[in-house]
Structure formats: structure tokens, C-alpha cells
PASEBA-1860 file (N, C-alpha, C; in nm, 3 decimals):
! residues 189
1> XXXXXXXX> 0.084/-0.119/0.000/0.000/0.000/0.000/0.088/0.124/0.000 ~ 0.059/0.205/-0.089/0.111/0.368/-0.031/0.125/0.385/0.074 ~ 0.202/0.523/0.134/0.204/0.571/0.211/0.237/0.672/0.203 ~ 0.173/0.828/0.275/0.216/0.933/0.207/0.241/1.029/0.393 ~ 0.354/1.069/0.323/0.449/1.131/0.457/0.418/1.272/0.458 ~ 0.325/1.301/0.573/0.294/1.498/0.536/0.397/1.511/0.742 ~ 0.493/1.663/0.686/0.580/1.672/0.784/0.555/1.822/0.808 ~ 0.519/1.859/0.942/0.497/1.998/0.948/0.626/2.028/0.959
9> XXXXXXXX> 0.698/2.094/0.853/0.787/2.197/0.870/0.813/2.278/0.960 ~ 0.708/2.398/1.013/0.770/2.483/1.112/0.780/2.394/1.215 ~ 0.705/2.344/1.277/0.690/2.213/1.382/0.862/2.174/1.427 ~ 0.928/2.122/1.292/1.035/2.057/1.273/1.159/2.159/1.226 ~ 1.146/2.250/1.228/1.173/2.355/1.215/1.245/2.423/1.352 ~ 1.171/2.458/1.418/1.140/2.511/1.573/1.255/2.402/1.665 ~ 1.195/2.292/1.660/1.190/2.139/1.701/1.416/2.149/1.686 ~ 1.427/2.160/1.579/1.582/2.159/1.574/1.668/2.273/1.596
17> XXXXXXXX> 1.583/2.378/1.578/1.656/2.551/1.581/1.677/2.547/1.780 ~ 1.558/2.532/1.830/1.641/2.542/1.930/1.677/2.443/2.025 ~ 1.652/2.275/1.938/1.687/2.158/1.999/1.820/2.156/2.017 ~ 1.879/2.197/1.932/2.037/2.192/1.862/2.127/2.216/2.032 ~ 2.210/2.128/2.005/2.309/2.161/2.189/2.355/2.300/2.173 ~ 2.403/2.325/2.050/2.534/2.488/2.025/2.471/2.552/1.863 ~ 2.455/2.666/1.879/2.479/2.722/1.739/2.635/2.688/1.677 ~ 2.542/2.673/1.531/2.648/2.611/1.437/2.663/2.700/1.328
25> XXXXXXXX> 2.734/2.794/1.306/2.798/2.868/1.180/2.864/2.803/1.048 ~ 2.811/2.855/0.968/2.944/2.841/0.838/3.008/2.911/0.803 ~ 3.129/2.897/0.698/3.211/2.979/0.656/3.221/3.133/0.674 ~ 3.076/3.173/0.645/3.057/3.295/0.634/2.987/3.361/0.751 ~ 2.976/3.264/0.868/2.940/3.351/0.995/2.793/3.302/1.002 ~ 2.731/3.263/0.944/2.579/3.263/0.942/2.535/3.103/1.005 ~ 2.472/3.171/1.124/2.411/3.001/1.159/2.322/2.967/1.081 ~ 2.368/2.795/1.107/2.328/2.706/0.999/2.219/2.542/1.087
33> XXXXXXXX> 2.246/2.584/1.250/2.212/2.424/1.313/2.078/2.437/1.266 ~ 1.992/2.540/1.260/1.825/2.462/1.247/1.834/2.365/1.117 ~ 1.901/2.427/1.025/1.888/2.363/0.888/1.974/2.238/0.857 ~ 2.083/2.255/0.954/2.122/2.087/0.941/2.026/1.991/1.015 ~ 1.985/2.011/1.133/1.893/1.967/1.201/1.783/1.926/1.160 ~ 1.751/1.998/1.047/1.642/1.997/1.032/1.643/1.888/0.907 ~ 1.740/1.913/0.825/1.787/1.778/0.680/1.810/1.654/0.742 ~ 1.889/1.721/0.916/1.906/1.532/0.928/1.772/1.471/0.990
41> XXXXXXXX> 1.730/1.575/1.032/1.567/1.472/1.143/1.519/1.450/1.030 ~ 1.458/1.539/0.879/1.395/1.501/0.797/1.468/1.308/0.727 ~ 1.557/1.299/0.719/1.653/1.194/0.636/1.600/1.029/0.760 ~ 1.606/1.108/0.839/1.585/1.002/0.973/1.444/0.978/0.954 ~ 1.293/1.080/0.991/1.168/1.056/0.933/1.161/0.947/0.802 ~ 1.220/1.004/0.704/1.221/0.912/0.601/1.262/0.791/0.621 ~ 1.358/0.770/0.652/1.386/0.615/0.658/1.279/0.542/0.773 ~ 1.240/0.656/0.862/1.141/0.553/0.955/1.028/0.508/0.936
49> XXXXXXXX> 0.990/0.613/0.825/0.829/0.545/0.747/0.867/0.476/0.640 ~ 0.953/0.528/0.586/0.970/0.487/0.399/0.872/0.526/0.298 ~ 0.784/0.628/0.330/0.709/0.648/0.228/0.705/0.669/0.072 ~ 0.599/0.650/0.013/0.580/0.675/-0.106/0.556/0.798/-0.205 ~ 0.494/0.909/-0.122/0.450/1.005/-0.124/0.536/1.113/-0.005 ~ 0.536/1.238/0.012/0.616/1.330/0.099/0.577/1.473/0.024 ~ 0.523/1.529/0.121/0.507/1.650/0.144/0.603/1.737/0.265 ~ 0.619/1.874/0.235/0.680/1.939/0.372/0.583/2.029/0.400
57> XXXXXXXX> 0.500/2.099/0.492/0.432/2.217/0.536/0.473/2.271/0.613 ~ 0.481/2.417/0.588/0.502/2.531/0.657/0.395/2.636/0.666 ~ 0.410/2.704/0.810/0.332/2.817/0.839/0.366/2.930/0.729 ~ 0.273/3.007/0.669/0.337/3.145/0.611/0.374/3.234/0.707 ~ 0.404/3.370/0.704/0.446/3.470/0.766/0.374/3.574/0.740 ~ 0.221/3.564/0.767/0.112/3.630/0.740/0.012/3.658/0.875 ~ -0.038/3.786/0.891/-0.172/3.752/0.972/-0.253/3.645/0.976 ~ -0.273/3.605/1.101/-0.379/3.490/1.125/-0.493/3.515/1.201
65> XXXXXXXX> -0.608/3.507/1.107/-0.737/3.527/1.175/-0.767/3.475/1.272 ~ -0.738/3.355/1.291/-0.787/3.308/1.456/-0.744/3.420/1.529 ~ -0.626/3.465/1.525/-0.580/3.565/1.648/-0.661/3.620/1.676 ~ -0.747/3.689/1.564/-0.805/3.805/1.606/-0.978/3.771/1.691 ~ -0.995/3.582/1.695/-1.131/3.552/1.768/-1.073/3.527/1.932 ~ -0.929/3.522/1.937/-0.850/3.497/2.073/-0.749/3.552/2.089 ~ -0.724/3.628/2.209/-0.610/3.659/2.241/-0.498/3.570/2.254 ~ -0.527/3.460/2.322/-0.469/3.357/2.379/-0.419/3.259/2.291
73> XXXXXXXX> -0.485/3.291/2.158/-0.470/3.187/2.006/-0.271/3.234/1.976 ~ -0.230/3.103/2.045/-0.115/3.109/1.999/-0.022/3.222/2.053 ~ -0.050/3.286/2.225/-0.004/3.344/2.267/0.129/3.325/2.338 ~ 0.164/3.240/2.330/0.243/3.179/2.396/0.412/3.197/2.286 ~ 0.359/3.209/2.176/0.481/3.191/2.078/0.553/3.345/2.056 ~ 0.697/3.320/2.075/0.712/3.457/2.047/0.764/3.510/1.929 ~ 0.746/3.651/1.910/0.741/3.733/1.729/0.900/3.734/1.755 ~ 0.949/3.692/1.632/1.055/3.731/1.576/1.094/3.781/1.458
81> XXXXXXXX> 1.043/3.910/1.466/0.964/3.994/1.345/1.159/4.053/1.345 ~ 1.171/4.139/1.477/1.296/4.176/1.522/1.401/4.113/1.605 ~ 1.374/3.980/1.564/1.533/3.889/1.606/1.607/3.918/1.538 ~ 1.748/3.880/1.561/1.820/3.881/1.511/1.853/3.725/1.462 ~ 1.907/3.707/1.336/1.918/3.598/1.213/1.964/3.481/1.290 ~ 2.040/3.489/1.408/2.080/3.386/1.471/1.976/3.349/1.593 ~ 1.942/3.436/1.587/1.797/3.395/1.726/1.682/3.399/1.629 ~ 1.659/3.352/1.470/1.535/3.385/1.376/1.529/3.250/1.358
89> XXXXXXXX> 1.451/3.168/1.352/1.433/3.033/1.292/1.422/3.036/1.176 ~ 1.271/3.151/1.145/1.275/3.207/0.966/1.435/3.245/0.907 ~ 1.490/3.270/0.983/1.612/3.303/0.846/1.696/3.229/0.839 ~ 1.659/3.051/0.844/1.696/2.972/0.781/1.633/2.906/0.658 ~ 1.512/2.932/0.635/1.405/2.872/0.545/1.485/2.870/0.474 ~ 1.507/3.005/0.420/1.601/2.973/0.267/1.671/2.876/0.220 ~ 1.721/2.871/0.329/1.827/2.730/0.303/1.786/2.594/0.324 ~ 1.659/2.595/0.389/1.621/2.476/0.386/1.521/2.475/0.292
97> XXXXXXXX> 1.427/2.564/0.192/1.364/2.529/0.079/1.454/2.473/-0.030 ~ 1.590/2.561/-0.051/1.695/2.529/-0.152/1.722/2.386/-0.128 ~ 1.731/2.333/0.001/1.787/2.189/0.025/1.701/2.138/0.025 ~ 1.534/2.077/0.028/1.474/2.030/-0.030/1.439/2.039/-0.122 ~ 1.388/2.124/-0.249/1.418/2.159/-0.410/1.535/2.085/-0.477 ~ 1.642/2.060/-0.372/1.789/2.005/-0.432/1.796/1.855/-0.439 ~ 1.677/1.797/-0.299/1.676/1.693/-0.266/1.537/1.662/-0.389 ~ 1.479/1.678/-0.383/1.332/1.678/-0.489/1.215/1.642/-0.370
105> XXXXXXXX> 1.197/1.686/-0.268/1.106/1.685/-0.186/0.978/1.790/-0.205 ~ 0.870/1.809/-0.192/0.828/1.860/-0.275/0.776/1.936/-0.114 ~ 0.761/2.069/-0.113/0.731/2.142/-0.002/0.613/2.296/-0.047 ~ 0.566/2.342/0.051/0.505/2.450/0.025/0.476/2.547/0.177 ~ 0.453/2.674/0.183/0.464/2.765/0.260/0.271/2.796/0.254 ~ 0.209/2.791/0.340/0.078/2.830/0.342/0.037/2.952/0.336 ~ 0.010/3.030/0.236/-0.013/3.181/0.281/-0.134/3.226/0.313 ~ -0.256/3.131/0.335/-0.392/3.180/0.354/-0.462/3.129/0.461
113> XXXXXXXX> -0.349/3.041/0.549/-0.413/2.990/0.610/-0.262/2.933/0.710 ~ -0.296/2.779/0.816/-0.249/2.779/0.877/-0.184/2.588/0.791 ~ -0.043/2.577/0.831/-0.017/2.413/0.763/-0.057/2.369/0.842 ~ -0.121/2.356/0.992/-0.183/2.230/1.043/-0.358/2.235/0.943 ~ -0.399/2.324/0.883/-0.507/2.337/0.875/-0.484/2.244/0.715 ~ -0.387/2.245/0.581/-0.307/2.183/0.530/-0.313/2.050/0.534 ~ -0.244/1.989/0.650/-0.185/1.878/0.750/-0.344/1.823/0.710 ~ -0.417/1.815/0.804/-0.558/1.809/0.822/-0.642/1.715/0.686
121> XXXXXXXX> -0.628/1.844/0.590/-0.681/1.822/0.486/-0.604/1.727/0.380 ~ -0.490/1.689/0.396/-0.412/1.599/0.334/-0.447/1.492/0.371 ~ -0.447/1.463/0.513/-0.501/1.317/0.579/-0.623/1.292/0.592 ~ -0.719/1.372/0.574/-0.845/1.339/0.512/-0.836/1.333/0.379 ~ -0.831/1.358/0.302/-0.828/1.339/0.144/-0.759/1.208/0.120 ~ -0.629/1.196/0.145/-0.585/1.040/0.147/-0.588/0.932/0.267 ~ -0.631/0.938/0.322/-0.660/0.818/0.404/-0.729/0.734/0.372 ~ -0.782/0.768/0.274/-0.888/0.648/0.221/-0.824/0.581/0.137
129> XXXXXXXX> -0.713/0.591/0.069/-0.697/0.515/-0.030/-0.499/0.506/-0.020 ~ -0.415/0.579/0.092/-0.315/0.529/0.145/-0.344/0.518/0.280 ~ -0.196/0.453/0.292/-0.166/0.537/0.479/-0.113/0.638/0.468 ~ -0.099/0.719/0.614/-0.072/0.842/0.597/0.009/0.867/0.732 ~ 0.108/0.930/0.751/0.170/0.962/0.848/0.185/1.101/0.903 ~ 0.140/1.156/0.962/0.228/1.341/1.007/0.273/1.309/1.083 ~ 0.416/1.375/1.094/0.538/1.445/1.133/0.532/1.512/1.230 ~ 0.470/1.532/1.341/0.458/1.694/1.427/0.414/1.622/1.537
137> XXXXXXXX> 0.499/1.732/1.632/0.415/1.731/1.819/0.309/1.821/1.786 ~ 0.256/1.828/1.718/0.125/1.900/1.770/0.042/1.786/1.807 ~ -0.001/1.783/1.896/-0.082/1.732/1.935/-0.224/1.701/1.921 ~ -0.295/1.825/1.875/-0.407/1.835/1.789/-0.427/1.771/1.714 ~ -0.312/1.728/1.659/-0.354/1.629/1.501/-0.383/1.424/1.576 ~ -0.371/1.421/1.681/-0.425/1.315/1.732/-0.552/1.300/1.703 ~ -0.677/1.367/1.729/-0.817/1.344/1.650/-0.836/1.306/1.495 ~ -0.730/1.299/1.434/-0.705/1.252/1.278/-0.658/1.078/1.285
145> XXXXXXXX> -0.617/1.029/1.406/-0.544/0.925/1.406/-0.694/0.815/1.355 ~ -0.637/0.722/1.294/-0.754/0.588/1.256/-0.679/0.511/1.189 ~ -0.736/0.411/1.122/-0.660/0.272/1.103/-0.562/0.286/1.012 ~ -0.578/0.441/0.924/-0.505/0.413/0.809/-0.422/0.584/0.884 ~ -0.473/0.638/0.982/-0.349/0.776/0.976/-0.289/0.747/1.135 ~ -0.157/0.791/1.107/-0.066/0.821/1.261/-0.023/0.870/1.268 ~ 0.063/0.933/1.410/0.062/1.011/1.416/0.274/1.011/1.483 ~ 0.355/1.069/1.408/0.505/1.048/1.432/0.550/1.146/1.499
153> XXXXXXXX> 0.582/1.130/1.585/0.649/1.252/1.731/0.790/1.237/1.720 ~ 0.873/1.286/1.638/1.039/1.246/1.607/1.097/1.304/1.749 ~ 1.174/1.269/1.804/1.281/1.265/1.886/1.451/1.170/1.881 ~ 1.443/1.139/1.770/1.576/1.074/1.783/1.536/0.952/1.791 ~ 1.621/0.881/1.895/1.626/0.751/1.929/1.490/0.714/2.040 ~ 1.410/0.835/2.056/1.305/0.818/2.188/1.224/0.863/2.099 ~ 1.173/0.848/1.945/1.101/0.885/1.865/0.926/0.762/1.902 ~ 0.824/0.836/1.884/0.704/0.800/1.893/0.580/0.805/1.778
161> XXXXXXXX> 0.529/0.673/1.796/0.419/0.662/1.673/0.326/0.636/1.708 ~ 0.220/0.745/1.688/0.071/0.740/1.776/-0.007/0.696/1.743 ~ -0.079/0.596/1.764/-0.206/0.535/1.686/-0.302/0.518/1.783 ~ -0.387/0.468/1.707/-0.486/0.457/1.846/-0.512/0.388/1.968 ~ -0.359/0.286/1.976/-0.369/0.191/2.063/-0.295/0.312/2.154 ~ -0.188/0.388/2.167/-0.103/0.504/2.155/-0.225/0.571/2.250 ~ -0.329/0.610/2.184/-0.411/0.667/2.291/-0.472/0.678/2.396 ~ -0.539/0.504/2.355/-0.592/0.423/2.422/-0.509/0.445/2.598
169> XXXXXXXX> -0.418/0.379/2.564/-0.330/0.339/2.682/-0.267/0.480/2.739 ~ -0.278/0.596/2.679/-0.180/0.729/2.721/-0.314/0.811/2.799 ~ -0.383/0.794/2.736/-0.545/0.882/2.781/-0.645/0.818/2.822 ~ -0.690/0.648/2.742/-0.810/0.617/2.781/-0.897/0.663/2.710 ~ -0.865/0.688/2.558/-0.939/0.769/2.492/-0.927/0.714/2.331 ~ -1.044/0.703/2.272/-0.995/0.684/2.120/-0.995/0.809/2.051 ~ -0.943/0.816/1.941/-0.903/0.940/1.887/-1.016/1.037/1.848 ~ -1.154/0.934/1.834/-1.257/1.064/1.759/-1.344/1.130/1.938
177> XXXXXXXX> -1.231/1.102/2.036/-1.307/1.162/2.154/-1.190/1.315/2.217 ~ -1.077/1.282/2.128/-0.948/1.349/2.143/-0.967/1.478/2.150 ~ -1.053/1.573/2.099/-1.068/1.718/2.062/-1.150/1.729/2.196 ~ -1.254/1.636/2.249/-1.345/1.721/2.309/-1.238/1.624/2.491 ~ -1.164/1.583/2.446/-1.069/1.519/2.573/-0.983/1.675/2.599 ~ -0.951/1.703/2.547/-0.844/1.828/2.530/-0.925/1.929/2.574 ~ -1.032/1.990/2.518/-1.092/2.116/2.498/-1.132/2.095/2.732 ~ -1.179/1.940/2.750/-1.210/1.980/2.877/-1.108/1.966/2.985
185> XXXXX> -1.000/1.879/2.915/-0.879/1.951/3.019/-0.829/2.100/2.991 ~ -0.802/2.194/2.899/-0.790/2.288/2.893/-0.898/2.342/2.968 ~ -1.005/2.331/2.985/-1.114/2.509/3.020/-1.089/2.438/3.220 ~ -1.053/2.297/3.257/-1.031/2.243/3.374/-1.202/2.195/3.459 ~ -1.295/2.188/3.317/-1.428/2.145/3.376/-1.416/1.969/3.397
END
């Protein structure tokens, strides 16, 4: 059977920029660890599914309407509108679109919306007719998990694959109860 590998980028992105033990420079002064980090976790993903199919998603660098129905929507993350290039996660993209384009991975930047929203719609559209894997701690994307989607939490050698047995045993919960499991530990009713 197919299998088609959707990998949230910023997710994995984030995930290595500031996983990394030391900033890593090249020649020319410019850190480089998110983007090695980020080629080697991707190289490692791959070999752990083997898929047939591979997508990369990324957040754009656009207003997001949710913000504006919550304050709290994603308050937690901070703007690095005015970082500086070595404290910017974004000002590695470059180099990591060029290195997947180089690799033939086929990737895209969301500008109208959000890549978990992307994510989402990929694994509904094919689940019916591959398997399907995402790439990301988000956690949210657990309510997508079913016989044919899972869910890959990369960490290295302590890497995790969520399915619904995965839930079962972590929560007590199957996955199509996951959103409204969350929503009532968050509000603490």
C-alpha cells in the first residue's frame, strides 16, 4: 500500500533551531544548526516510514485570523519579526527550501491559512486510499489518528508513533473523543 508522509515543517523547524546543543555557523558567519537539524531529522523521518509520497508544510508569515477571535490563540509563541538571524528560525528557510528543491522533496509555505489546517486536509483526502503519516508534536492532530493515519512525534532515538492503541493506553481515549478530551482539560471542567 502507499504511504504518504505529510511533515509539518515549522513544527520541525522550531523542534531543531532550538533543539540543537550549540549554534552552528558556516564559513561565512551565518548560523546554519536549524537547517542541518532539520535535513538530518527530515533523512531520519524518512527512513522511519519509507514512504511513497512526501510533502513538507510550513506556516506562512502572514496575519492569522484566529488571532483576532482569541487573544490567547497562539499566545504563547514569540514574534521574531525583530530577532536577530541567529535567534530567527525564519532566516533559515532559505536554506532549507533550496535543500529540499535540491533533494526533490516537494514542499510549500501556506499563505492563507495555517499548515496544520493543510496537515488536516491531506489526511483526510488520502486516508482512504493510502496510509498516511504526520510528522509533528502537535498534538491536535491526534483526532485525525484511525486505522489508516498516525501520528510520528520524532525525537531521535526516543522517537514515537501514535495510533490509536497510543491513545488508548496514554489517555483512555480513542481518537474521535481526542478534541473534546483536550478542549475539557484545557477550560479544567
Amino acid at each position: 500500500m502507499d504511504k504518504l508522509l505529510i511533515v509539518d515543517g515549522s513544527d520541525l523547524l522550531f523542534q531543531m533551531f532550538f533543539g540543537m546543543p550549540s549554534r552552528i555557523i558556516n564559513k561565512d558567519g551565518k548560523a546554519i544548526q536549524g537547517t542541518l537539524g532539520f535535513v538530518g531529522a527530515l533523512l531520519k523521518i524518512i527512513r522511519m516510514t519509507n514512504p511513497t509520497h512526501l510533502v513538507v508544510l510550513f506556516d506562512g508569515e502572514h496575519d492569522n485570523p484566529r488571532a483576532e477571535l482569541s487573544d490567547e490563540y497562539k499566545a504563547n509563541r514569540p514574534g521574531f519579526a525583530d530577532a536577530l538571524d541567529e535567534e530567527n528560525p525564519f532566516s533559515q528557510l532559505p536554506d532549507i527550501y533550496a535543500t529540499l528543491d535540491y533533494m526533490g522533496i516537494s514542499h510549500t509555505e501556506i499563505a492563507d491559512g495555517e499548515a496544520d489546517d493543510a496537515v488536516a486536509s491531506y489526511a483526510l483526502t488520502y486516508s482512504g486510499e493510502m496510509d498516511v503519516v504526520i510528522s509533528s508534536f502537535d498534538s491536535d492532530f491526534f483526532q485525525l489518528i484511525n486505522e489508516n493515519v498516525s501520528v510520528l512525534r520524532y525525537r531521535g532515538d526516543k522517537t514515537v508513533i501514535c495510533d490509536t492503541s497510543f491513545l488508548v493506553n496514554k489517555f483512555g481515549i480513542t481518537p474521535d473523543r481526542y478534541a473534546d478530551f483536550k478542549a475539557h482539560r484545557n477550560t479544567g471542567s
